[in-house]
N, C-alpha and C positions, 0 to 999 in steps of 0.2 A: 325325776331328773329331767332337767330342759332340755332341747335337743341343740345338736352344736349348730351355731349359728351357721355352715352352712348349709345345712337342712331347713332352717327357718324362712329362706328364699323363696317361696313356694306358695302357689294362689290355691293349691289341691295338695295333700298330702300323701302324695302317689309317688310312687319311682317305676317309671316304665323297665320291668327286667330285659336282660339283656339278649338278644334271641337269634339263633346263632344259624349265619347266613342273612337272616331278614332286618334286622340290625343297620341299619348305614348312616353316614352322615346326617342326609335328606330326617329320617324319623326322627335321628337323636335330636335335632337342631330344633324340630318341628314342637316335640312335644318339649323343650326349654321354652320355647319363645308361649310356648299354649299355659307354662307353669308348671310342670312337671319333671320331676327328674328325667332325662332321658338315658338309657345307656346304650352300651355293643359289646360286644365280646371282640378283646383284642386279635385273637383268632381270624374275625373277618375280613380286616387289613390282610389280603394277598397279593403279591407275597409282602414280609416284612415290611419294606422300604413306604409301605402303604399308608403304614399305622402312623407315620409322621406325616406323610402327605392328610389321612386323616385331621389328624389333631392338630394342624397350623387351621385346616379349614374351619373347624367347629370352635374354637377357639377366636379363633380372629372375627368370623360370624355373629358369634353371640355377645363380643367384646362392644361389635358396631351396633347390635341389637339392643345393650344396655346402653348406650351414650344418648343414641335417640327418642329412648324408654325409661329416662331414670325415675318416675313414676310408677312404672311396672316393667321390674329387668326381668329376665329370662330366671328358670331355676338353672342350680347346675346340672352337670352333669358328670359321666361315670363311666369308668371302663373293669368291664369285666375280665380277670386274668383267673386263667385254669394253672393253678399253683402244686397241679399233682409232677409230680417227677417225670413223665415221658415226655410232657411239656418245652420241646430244645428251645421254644421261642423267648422264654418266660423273660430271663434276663433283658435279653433286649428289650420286651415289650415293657420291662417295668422302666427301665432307663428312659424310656420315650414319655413315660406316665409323670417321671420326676424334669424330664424336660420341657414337660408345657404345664406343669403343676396340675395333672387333673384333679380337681377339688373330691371326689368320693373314689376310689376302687374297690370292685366289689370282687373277693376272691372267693374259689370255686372249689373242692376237692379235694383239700387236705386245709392245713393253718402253715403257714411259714412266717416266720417270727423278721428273719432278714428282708421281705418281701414288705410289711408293716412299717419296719425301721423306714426302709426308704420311701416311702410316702408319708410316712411324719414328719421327713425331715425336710419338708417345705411347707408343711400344712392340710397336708390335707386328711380324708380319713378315711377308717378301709372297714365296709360290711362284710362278713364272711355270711356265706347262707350253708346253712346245716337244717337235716331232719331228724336230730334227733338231740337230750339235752349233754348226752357224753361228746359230743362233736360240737355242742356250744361251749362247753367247758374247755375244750381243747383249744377253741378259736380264743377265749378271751384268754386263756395262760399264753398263746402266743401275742398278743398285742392286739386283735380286734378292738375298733369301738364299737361297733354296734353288731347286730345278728339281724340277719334272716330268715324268717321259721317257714321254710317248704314244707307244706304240708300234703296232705293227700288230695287231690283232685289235680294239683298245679300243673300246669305245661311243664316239659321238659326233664329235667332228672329229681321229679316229684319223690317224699318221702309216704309216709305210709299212715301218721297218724294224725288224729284231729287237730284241727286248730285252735280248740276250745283245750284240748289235754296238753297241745305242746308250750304255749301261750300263759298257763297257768304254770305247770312248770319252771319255764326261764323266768319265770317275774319272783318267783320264790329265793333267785339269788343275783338279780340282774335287772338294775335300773335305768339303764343304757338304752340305746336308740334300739329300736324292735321295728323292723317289718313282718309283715304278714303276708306270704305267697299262699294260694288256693282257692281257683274257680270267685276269684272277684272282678266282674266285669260292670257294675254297674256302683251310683254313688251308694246305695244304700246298704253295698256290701264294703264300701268303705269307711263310712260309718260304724260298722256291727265289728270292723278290725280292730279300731280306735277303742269301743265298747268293751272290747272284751281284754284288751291290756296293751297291743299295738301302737305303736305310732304312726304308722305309715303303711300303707296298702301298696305292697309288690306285684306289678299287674303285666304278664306279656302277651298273651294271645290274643288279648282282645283287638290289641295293635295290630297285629299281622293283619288284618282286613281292611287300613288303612292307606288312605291313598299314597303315603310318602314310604312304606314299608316295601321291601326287596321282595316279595313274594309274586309268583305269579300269578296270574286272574283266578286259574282252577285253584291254587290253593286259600284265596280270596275267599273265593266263592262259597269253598267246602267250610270253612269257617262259619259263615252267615247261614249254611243250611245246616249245617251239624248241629247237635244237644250232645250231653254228658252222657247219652246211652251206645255215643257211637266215635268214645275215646278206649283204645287199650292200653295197658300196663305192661310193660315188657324192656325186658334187658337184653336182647336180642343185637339192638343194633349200635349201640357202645359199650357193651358191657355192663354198664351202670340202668337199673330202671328206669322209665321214663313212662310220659303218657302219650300217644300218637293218634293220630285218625286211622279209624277202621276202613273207611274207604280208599284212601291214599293205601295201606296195605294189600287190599283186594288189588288195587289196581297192577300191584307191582309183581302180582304173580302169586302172594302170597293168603294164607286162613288166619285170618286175623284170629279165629277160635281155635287156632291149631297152633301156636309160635314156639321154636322149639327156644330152649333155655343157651343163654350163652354164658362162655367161660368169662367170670369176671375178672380172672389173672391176665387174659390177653388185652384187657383193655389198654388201649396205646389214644396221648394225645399228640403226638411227635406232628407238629406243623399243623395241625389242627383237625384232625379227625383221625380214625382209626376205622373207619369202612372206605369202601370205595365210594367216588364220588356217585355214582346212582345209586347208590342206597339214601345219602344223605339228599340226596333233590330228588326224589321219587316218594320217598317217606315221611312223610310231614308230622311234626310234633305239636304238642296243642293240649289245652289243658282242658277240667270239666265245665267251664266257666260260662263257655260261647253260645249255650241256649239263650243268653240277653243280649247276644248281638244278631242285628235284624237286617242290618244293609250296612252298606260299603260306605266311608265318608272319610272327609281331609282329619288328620289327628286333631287340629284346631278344634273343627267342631263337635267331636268326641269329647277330648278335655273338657268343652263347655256346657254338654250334654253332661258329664259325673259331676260336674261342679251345681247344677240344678238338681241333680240327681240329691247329692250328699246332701246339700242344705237343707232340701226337703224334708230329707229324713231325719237331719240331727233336728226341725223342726219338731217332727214327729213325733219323735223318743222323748223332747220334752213335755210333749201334751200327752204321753202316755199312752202312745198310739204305735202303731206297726206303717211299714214304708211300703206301699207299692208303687213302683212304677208306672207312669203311664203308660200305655200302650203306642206304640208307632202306629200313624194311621196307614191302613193299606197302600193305600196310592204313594210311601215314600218308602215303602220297603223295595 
């Protein structure tokens, strides 16, 4: 199945996920204009009255961005809505979604069929991301177009299975737009997404270490020096699993090899978190992916770096050959 034409926008077949807190205008705008989906979670807009102030800017932006560019416009972009019930914001947030027609919404946390309606009813189209295929199932009976398969290693509220088992699965009854989330930071793991039944490579942590990203320097930093041996697993701090920096944990007092379990009944999204605010900026989320990123740089020349990346490899794979990476030479790390 073809992808809906607004997905076909797109100089890389990437949708920056949405990442919560580090998220903002500046990255979403950034990675449009580089060629890649950008998102936010509607959530970040605080308080409310934000989330319009947002979306006149990023809208009107990237409006002026294609006029001067009509040779190469911007991809769209997307806002992430958490569709679970403690959610008080949701209404509003989606009313603002159908008020500047954001062309993708990506919903989060359950499927709401009313939530669907109203963003088809100007056009546009709504990815739900699920880990598993009883919750793909569920998202397209409620009106999804497309799915995204969170798999294990991913940033954020990561699922648990492979992406080679989930990926084979959904294509057994789902021709529909496919992203792939887990530990893809570089082109030639979005290539191997595409290869194995995907269409598009779900990519957020890699972001966080870019210069237009809301993060601060130490969480920067801790990105470019971290590998997948120093992410933990843990439901502790929404209730829902997720994957986190080990060292962001030490730091905050706590045994990243000790995390006690939390109640997943208490989990609350009511205005957008359900911890206190030092939990959520003291704890950094992050996914397995970030051993390929080496140094700090503008999202631009990231994007442009996968875009070299990918081609190389879909290069590769035609001549029968495997992808590596070049190496960064010292002196730019």
């Amino acid at each position: 199945m073809a992808l809906p034409p607004i997905l076909q926008n797109m100089r890389l077949p990437v949708i920056g996920s949405p990442l919560f807190i580090i998220s903002n205008p500046d990255l979403v705008i950034a990675q449009c204009k580089a060629g890649v989906v950008g998102s936010f979670p509607a959530l970040n807009a605080r308080p409310e009255h934000v989330l319009d102030e947002w979306l006149d800017r990023i809208t009107t932006e990237l409006a002026e961005y294609n006029e001067k560019n009509p040779d190469q416009p911007a991809a769209p972009f997307a806002v992430n809505q958490i569709v679970h019930k403690t959610n008080n914001r949701l209404d509003h947030d989606v009313e603002m979604c159908v008020k500047y027609k954001v062309p993708i919404v990506i919903t989060s946390l359950g499927a709401r069929q009313e939530v669907n309606d109203a963003i088809h009813s100007y056009g546009g189209i709504v990815l739900h991301d699920i880990i598993n295929v009883v919750f793909a199932h569920k998202a397209l009976e409620k009106g999804a177009d497309g799915l995204i398969a969170v798999c294990t290693g991913a940033g954020g509220h990561a699922g648990t299975l492979s992406p080679f088992a989930l990926i084979q699965e959904i294509r057994q009854f789902f021709d529909g737009p496919l992203a792939l989330s887990g530990s893809i930071a570089n082109g030639g793991a979005i290539a191997a997404a595409q290869a194995m039944g995907a269409d598009l490579a779900y990519m957020g942590s890699a972001f966080i270490s870019c210069d237009e990203a809301n993060a601060v320097d130490g969480y920067k930093d801790m990105i470019v020096d971290s590998k997948a041996g120093d992410i933990v697993y843990s439901n502790l701090f929404t209730g829902v699993h997720g994957n986190y920096l080990a060292p962001s944990i030490s730091r905050a007092g706590l045994d990243p090899n000790d995390l006690p379990e939390s109640d997943p009944s208490k989990m609350n999204f009511g205005s957008g978190g359900n911890q206190d605010a030092k939990a959520w900026k003291d704890i950094w989320g992050c996914g397995q992916g970030i051993g390929a990123i080496q140094k700090r740089m503008p999202t631009a020349e990231y994007v442009a770096q996968l875009k070299r990346e990918y081609d190389e490899a879909r290069a590769a794979l035609a001549e029968g050959k495997g992808f590596s990476p070049k190496p960064i030479p010292a002196q730019m790390v």
